[in-house]
N, C-alpha and C positions, 0 to 999 in steps of 0.2 A: 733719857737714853744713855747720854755719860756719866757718871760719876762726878756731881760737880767740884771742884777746888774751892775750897773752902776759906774763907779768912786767912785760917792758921797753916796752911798747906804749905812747907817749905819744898820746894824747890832745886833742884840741880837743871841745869841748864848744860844739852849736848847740842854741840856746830860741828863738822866736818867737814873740812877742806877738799874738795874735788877737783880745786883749780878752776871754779869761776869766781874766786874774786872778790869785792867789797863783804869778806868775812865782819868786819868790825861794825859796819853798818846793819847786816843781816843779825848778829850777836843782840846789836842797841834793840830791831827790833822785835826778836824773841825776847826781850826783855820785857817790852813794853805789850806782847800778846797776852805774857805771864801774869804780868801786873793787871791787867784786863778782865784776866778770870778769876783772878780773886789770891793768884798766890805770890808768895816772899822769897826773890831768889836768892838763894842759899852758898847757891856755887857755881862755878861753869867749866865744863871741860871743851877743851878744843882736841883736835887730831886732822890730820895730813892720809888719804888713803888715795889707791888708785881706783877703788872701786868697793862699794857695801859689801861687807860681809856678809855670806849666807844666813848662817848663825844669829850674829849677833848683830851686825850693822856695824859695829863699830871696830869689830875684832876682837878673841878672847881676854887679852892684856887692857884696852882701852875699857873693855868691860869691868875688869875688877877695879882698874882707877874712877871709875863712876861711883863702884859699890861702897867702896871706901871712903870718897869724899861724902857718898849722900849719908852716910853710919856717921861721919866723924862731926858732921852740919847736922844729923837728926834730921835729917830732910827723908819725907816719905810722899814725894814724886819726882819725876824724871821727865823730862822733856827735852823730844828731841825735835832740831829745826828742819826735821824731814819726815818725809813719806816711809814709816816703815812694814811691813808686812806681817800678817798675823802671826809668824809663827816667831820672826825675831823677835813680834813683844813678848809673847808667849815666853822665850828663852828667856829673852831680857828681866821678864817680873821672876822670872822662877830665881835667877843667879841674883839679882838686885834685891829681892825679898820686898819691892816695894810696887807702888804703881807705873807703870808706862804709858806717856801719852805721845802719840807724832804731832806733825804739826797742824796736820787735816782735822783731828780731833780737836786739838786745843781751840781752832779755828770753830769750830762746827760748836762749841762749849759758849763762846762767847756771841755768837749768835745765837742763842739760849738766850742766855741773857740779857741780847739788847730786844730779843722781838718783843713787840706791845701788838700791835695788829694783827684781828683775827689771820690775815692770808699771811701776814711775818710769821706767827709761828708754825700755820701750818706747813709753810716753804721750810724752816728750818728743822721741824721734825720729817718731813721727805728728807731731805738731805742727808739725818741723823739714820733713818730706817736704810737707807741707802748704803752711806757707809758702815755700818751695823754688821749687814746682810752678808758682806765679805768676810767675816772675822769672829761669826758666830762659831766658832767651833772652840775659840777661846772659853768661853762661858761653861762647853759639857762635855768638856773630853772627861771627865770623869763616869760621865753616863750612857752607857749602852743602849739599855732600853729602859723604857717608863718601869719606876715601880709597881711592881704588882703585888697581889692581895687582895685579901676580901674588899671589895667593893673601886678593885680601882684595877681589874684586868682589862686591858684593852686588847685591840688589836696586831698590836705589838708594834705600831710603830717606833721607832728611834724618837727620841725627846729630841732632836737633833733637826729633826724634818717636822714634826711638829710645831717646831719653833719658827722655820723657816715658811711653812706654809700658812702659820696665823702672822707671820711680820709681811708676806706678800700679800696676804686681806687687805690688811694696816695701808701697806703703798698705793694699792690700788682705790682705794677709797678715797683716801690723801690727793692720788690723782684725777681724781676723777671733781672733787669736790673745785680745785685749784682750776681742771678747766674752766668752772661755772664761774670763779672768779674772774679768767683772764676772758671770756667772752662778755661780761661785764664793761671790762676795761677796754677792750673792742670797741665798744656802743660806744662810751663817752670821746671814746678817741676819732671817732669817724665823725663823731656827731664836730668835734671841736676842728677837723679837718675840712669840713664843711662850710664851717665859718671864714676859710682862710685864713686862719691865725696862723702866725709864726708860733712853731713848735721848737721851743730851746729847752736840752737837755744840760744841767752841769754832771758831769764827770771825772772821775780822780784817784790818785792813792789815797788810801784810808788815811785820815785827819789830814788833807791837806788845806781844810778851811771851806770844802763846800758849803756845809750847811749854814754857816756864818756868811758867808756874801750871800747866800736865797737869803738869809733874815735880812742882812745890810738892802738887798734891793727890794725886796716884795714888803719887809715889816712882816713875814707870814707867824714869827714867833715858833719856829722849828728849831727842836730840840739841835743845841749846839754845844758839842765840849773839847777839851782836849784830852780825846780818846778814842785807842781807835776802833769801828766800826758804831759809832754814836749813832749814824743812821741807819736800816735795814730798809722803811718803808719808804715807798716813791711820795712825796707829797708837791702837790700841783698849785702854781699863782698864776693868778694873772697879773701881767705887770704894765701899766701904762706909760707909753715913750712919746709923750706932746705927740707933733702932729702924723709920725707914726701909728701911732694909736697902740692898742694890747697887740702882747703877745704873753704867750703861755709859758713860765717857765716851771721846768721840773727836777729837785732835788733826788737826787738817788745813790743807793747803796757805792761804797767806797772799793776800791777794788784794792789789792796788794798780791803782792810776788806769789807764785806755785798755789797760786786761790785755789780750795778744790772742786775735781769736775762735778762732783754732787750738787757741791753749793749751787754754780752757772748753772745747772738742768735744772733745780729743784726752785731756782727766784730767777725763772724763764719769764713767768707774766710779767714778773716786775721788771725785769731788763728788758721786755719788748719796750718800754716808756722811752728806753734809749734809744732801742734800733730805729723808731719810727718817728724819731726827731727827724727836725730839717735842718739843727746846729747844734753841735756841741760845743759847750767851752768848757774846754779840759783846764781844773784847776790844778796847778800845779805849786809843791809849796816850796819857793825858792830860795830858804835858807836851810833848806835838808844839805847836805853834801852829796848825798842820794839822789838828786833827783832826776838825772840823767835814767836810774837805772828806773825809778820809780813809773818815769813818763814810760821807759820799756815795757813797763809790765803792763800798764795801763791800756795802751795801745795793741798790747799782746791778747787784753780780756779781749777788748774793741771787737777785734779781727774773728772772735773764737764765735763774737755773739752775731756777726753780722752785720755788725756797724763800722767795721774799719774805711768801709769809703766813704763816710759820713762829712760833711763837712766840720772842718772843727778848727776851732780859734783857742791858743794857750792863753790861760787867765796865770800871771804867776804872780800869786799871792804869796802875805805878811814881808811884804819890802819893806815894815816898819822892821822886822828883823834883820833882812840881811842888807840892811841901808842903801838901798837902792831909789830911783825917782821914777813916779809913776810918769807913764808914757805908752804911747801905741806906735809900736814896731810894725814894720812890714817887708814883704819878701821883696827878691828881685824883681818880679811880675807886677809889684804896689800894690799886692795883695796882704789885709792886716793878719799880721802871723801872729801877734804878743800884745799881750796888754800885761801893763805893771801898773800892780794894786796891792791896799792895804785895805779885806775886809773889817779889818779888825778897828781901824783908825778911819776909814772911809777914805785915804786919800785916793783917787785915782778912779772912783765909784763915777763920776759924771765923765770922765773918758769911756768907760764899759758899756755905759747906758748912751752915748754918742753911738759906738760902734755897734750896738744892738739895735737902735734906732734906723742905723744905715742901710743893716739887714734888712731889718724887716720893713722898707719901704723898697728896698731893689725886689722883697718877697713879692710886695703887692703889684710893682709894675711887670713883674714876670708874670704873673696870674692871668693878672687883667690881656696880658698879651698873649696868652694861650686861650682865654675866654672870647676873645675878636678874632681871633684866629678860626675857632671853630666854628664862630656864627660865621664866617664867609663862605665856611665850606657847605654850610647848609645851603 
């Protein structure tokens, strides 16, 4: 769908100051979305506005300080740490003479490239036709109507609308196929609700270390790196807690700051795995200096999917970084709010699986107490 960045792609890097804040954290990670897709950052411009420019997003002057550094670096793309509109890229490439990407795109590129799973890529090519769909006029303002001539007169539609009515084909078959998969994932879900398993979701900012404590506690041998968006696909363990017995846990997609709405609609099936938990442990990675704002955003997807009143316990992992000592915290109520762990070192792994254990035995006497329950009323 995008133009992927290529090995050699150097890079200029745009941030603007609108007065929210942790600039230099937001900078580190457009740096590291860059490095993601494959490109070498070359430069970075910052600027101070009260508000996007029409035009340009950045203003006509901030513009040519762009054009300048990305000509003087040989850099032939641009990246900016925001949502821009079709027409600013449009200006932006014409005056730059290079590529434009915003952040949704860059975003939307690198899920490209992590999906492996039939329903991973089909989720991220929806998402790609989606945002596409706004911005096709980038592509044929140069074209009026279809060429015509012997053997190619049509009805004279606009190539414009053509394009637009075979990419709405595209979506709808996309969607319609993704249903068959999330009714799929229905069955197994009911089937496992059935069972009265405890159903535990991990959840997080992108590389906080999720997929590494699923490997640390299950062994499931799920793809683990330091990178972010390493997972796209939900993948499910069972994990046994002595006389607890199983419970289900489930690794899933990383979320980070102004995620796009496309992304959330289009890896719906896959985030119902979260809605329809009965725990989440949000992993949180506590030697970011970010992570105040990180948990913000995290909690901000939470809310957008329908999970925000979900139960949820902070896992805040790599204490072997920020020297901390694993322990289990709890609120005013003695309720456990925190666990301190190192998936990476394992220290603090048999506090997690104490406190999972706790759950899921207060799960089964809740059960069993709405199960006697009912039989009396019969």
């Amino acid at each position: 769908m995008f133009e992927r960045p290529s090995a050699g792609n150097r890079a200029v890097l745009v941030q603007v100051d609108f007065g929210q804040g942790g600039i230099e954290e937001r900078l580190a990670e457009v740096a590291l979305l860059a490095g993601s897709a494959g490109a070498c950052v070359a430069g970075i411009v910052q600027g101070r506005r009260q508000a996007p420019d029409p035009a340009f997003y950045v203003g006509k002057g901030k513009a040519e300080e762009i054009g300048e550094l990305a000509q003087m670096n040989e850099a032939d793309l641009v990246i900016f740490n925001h949502d821009i509109t079709a027409a600013q890229q449009r200006n932006l490439e014409r005056k730059l003479n290079c590529r434009v990407v915003d952040r949704s795109a860059l975003i939307l590129d690198i899920f490209a490239l992590r999906a492996k799973s039939h329903e991973g890529k089909l989720q991220v090519e929806l998402a790609q036709l989606q945002h596409l769909s706004t911005r096709l006029v980038r592509g044929w303002t140069h074209l009026e109507r279809q060429k015509g001539g012997i053997g190619l007169r049509g009805p004279g539609e606009k190539q414009l609308e053509t394009d637009r009515r075979l990419l709405g084909e595209r979506v709808k078959m996309l969607k319609a196929r993704l249903r068959v998969l999330e009714r799929q994932r229905a069955v197994r879900r009911r089937s496992r609700e059935r069972r009265d398993v405890l159903s535990v979701s991990l959840v997080g900012y992108t590389n906080a270390g999720k997929s590494t404590l699923f490997n640390a506690l299950t062994k499931a041998g799920a793809y683990a790196a330091d990178q972010l968006f390493a997972t796209l696909d939900t993948t499910s363990r069972r994990l046994f807690l002595g006389e607890a017995g199983n419970i289900v846990l489930s690794d899933t997609v990383g979320f980070i700051r102004d995620l796009p709405h496309s992304l959330v609609a289009a890896f719906h099936a896959t985030l119902e795995e979260t809605v329809s938990a009965d725990l989440l442990l949000h992993v949180v990675d506590s030697s970011s200096d970010d992570r105040e704002g990180q948990i913000e955003a995290v909690n901000g997807v939470l809310e957008e999917i329908g999970a925000g009143v979900l139960p949820q316990i902070q896992v805040w992992n790599k204490i072997d970084a920020s020297m901390a000592s694993a322990e289990v915290q709890q609120d005013a109520c003695g309720n456990i709010s925190r666990v301190l762990l190192s998936a990476r070192s394992g220290e603090g792994l048999v506090l997690l699986r104490q406190v999972l254990a706790d759950v899921a035995l207060k799960h089964k006497a809740s059960l069993a107490a709405i199960s006697e329950s009912r039989d009396e009323s019969y």
